[in-house]
C-alpha positions as CSV (number, residue, x, y, z in Angstrom):
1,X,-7.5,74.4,-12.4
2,X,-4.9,72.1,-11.5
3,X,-4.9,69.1,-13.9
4,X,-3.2,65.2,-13.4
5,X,-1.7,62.9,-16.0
6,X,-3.2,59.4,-15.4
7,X,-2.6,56.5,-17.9
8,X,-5.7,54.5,-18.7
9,X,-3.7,51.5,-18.9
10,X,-5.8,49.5,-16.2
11,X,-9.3,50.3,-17.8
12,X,-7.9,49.9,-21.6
13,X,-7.0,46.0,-20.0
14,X,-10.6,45.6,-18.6
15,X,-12.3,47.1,-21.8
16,X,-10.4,44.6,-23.8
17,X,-10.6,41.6,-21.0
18,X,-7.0,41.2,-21.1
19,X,-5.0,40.9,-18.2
20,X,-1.5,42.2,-16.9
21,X,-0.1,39.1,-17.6
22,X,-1.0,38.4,-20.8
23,X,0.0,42.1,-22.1
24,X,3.0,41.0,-20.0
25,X,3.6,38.1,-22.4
26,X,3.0,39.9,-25.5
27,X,5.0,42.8,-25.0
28,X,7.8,41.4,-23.1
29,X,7.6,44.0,-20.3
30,X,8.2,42.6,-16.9
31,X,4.8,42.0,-15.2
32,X,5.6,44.2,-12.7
33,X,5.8,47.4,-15.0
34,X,2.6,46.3,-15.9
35,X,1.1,46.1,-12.5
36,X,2.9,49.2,-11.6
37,X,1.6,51.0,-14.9
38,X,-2.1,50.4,-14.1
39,X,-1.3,51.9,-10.3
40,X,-2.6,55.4,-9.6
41,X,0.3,56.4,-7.9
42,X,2.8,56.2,-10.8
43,X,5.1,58.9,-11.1
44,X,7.8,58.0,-13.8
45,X,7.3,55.8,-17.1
46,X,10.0,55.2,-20.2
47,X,8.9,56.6,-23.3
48,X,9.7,53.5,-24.7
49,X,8.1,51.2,-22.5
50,X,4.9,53.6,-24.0
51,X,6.0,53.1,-27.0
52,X,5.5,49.0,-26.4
53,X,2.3,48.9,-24.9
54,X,0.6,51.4,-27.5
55,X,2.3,49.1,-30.5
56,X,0.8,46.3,-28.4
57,X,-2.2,47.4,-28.1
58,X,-3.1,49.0,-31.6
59,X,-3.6,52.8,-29.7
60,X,-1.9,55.8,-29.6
61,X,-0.6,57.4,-26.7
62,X,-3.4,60.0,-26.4
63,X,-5.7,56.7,-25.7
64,X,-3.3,55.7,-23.3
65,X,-2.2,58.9,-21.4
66,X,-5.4,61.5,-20.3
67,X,-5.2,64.8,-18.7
68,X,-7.8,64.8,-15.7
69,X,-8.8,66.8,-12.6
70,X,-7.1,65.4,-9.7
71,X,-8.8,62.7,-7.9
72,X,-9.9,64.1,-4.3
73,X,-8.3,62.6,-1.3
């Protein structure tokens, strides 16, 4: 089976009700990486820019990145 790499970034936000902006604030990340983080159509992400958001957010990266059956079109 086929598996995708999806980052939970967009539901970790919700769980914690947080928005993009404010993680934007905290980690100094441009909002935009945010929003483009929490997309389902990201392809490419910089290890540190991980690195920030899981300092940021108290998780480790296996919280943040999941291994899932793709999603059916």
């Amino acid at each position: 089976m086929e598996l995708t790499v999806r980052i939970r970034l967009k539901d970790i936000l919700q769980e914690r009700n947080m928005s993009q902006h404010q993680l934007a604030k905290l980690t100094d990340l441009r909002p935009s990486t945010i929003s483009d983080l929490c997309k389902p159509t990201i392809s490419r992400v910089y290890l540190s820019t991980i690195a920030v958001i899981c300092g940021a957010l108290n998780i480790s990266v296996n919280d943040l990145i999941v291994m899932e059956p793709p999603i059916p079109s």
